[in-house]
C-alpha positions in Angstrom: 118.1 67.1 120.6 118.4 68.5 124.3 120.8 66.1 126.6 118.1 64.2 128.9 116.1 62.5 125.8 119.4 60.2 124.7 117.8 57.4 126.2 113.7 58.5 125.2 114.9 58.7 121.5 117.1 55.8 121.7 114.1 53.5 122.5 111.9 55.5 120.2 114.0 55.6 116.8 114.0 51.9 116.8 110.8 51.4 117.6 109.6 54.1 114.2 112.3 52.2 112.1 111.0 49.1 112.3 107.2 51.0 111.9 108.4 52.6 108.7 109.7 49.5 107.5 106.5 47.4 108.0 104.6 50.7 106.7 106.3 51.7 103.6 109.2 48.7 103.3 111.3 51.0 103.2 114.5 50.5 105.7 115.9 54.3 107.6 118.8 55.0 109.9 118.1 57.5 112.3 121.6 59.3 113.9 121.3 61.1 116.9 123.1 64.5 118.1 122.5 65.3 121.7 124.1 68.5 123.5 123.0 71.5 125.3 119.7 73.0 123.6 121.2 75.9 122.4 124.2 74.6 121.4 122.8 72.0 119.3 120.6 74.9 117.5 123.6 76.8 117.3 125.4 73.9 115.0 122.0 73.8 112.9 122.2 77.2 112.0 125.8 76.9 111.4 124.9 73.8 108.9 124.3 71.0 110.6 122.4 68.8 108.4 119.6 68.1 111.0 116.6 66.8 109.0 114.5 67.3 112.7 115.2 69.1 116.1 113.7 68.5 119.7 114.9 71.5 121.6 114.4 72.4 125.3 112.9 75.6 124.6 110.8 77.5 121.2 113.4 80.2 121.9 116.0 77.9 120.4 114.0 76.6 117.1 112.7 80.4 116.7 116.4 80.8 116.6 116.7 78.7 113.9 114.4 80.2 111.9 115.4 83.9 112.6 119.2 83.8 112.2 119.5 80.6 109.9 115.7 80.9 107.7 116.1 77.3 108.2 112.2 76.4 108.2 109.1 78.5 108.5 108.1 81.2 110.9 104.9 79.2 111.6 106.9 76.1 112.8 105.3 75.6 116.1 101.8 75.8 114.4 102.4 72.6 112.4 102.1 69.9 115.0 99.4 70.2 117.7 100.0 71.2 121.4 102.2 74.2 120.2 104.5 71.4 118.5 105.2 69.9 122.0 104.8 66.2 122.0 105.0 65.8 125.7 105.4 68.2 128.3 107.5 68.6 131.8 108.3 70.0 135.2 110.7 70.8 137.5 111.3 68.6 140.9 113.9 67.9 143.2 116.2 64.4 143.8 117.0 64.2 147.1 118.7 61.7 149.6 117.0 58.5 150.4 115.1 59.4 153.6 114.7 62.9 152.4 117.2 64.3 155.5 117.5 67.9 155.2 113.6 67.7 154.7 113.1 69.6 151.4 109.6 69.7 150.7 109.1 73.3 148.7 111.2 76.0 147.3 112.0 77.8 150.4 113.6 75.0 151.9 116.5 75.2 149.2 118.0 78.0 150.6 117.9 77.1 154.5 121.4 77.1 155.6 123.1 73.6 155.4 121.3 72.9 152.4 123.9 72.2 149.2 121.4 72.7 146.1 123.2 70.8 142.7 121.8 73.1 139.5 123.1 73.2 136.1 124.3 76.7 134.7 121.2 78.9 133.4 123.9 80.7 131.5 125.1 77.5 129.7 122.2 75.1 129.8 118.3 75.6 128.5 116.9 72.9 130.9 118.8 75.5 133.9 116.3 78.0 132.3 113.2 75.9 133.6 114.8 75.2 136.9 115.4 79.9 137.1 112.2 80.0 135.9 110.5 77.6 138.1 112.1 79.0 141.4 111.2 82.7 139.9 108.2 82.1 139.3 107.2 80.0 142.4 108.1 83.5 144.7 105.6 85.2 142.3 103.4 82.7 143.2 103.6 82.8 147.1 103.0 86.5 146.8 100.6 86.9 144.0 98.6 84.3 143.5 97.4 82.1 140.9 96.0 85.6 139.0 98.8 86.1 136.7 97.2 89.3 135.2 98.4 91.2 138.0 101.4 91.3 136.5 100.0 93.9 134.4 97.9 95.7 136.4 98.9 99.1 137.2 97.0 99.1 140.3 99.0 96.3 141.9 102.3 97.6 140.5 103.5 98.0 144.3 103.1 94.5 145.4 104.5 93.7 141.7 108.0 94.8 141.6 108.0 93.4 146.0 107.1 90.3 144.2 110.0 90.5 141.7 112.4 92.0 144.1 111.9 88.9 146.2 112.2 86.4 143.3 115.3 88.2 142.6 116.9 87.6 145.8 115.8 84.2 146.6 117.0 82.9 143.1 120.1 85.0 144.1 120.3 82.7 147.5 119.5 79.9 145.6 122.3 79.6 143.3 124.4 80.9 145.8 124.1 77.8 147.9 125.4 76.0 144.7 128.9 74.3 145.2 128.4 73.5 141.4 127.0 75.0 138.7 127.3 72.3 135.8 127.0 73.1 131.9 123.9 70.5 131.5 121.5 68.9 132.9 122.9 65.8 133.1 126.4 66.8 133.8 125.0 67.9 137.0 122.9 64.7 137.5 126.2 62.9 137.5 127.9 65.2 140.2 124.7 64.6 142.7 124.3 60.9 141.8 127.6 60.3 141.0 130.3 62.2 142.8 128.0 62.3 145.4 128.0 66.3 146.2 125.4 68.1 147.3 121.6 67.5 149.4 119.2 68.0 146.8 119.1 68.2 142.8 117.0 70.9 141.2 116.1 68.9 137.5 114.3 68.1 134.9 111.7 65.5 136.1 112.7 62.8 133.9 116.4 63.3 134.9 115.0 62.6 138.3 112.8 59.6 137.3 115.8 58.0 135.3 118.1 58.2 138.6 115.6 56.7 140.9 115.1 54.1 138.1 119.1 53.2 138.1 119.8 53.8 142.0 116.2 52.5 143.6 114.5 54.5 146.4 117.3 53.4 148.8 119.4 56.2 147.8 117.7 58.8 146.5 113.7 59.8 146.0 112.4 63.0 144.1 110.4 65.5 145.7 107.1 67.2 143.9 107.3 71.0 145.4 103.6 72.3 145.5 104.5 74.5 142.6 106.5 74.3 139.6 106.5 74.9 135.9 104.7 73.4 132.9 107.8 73.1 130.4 107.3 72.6 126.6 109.9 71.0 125.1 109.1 71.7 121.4 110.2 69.9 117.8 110.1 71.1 114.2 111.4 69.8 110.7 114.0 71.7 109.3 112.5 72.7 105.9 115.7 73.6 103.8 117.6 70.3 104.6 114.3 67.7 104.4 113.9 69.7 101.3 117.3 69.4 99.8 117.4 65.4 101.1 113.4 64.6 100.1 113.2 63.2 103.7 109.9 65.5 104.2 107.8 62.7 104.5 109.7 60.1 107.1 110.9 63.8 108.9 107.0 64.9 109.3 105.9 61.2 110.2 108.6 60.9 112.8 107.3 63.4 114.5 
């Protein structure tokens, strides 16, 4: 799995353990393997024995499939919601008292304003944050009518749109003092070390360091628009296969 669900699949492996058990009396140790999303895919193509993945992104499993032929092309058909058991968003985690007054993208690239981001080069969940900026811009200046995109007639006011999203993601992760590998490498330099005003994250990165610090030092910030992030999982056919784990590997999930 991704970095931010350590603590999610902590809680959760015990609690299916001891469900299996009292299911099927049969006792199973689950070992978890948390990293970068497309490092950790990168590691089951290379043959890591993963009997199941929970990636950031479908890009990732599809990689799995298409350069390892580790399980079927119709993985994310097999579980319902596109194989996403939960989905998420991108917010911000600002100081207590919200100071520099972030409220909405925009405000991320006023000058003064330190923005903490991890790497969209090196981490998946920094993919959501690009995306999530890029497409709020479109957004502001399209609209909520995504077909425009497409439409020839608007293809003036399209590539303004882009042009803009290009330079304010530019600005954005120009105002960056950091640009962390992870997601929650660069929780730990805002939280942590203490640098920067504002946190662009996953949303349960946020709600896990308002839960350990308490709104007296830091409180997240909803910006009118963000994105609706599928964080998918699959079973990886050749090794539950191999192991005759299919069954516990389909039920976990």
């Amino acid at each position: 799995s991704y970095d931010p669900t350590r603590e999610l699949y902590r809680e959760f492996n015990e609690d299916f353990a001891r469900l299996w058990a009292e299911r099927t009396g049969q006792q199973v140790k689950i070992r978890q393997s948390h990293g970068g999303s497309g490092s950790q895919a990168r590691a089951v193509i290379d043959g890591l024995a993963a009997d199941v993945v929970t990636l950031a992104l479908a890009y990732d499993i599809d990689s799995i499939q298409r350069k390892g032929k580790r399980l079927g092309a119709n993985w994310q058909t097999r579980f319902p919601h596109n194989s996403s058991p939960y989905t998420s968003t991108i917010v911000f985690l600002v100081r207590a008292g919200n100071p520099k007054e972030i409220f909405d993208w925009p405000d991320l690239i006023r000058p003064g304003v330190e923005v903490v981001a991890a790497n969209p080069k090196t981490s998946v969940g920094a993919r959501w944050n690009y995306l999530a900026a890029w497409g709020a811009v479109l957004y502001r200046e399209l609209g909520a009518d995504w077909s425009r995109l497409d439409d020839p007639q608007a293809a003036q006011q399209v590539a303004a749109a882009r042009a803009a999203a290009e330079r304010f993601v530019a600005a954005l992760y120009g105002a960056a003092p950091v640009l962390d590998s992870g997601a929650r490498a660069s929780t730990n330099t805002f939280v942590q070390r203490e640098i920067g005003d504002v946190l662009v994250t996953w949303e349960n990165e946020a709600l896990l360091a308002l839960h350990a610090l308490g709104p007296d030092k830091v409180q997240i910030v909803t910006p009118p628009v963000s994105i609706l992030a599928e964080p998918p999982v699959a079973v990886v056919d050749t090794v539950v296969d191999r192991r005759g784990t299919r069954q516990v590997a389909e039920s976990y999930l």
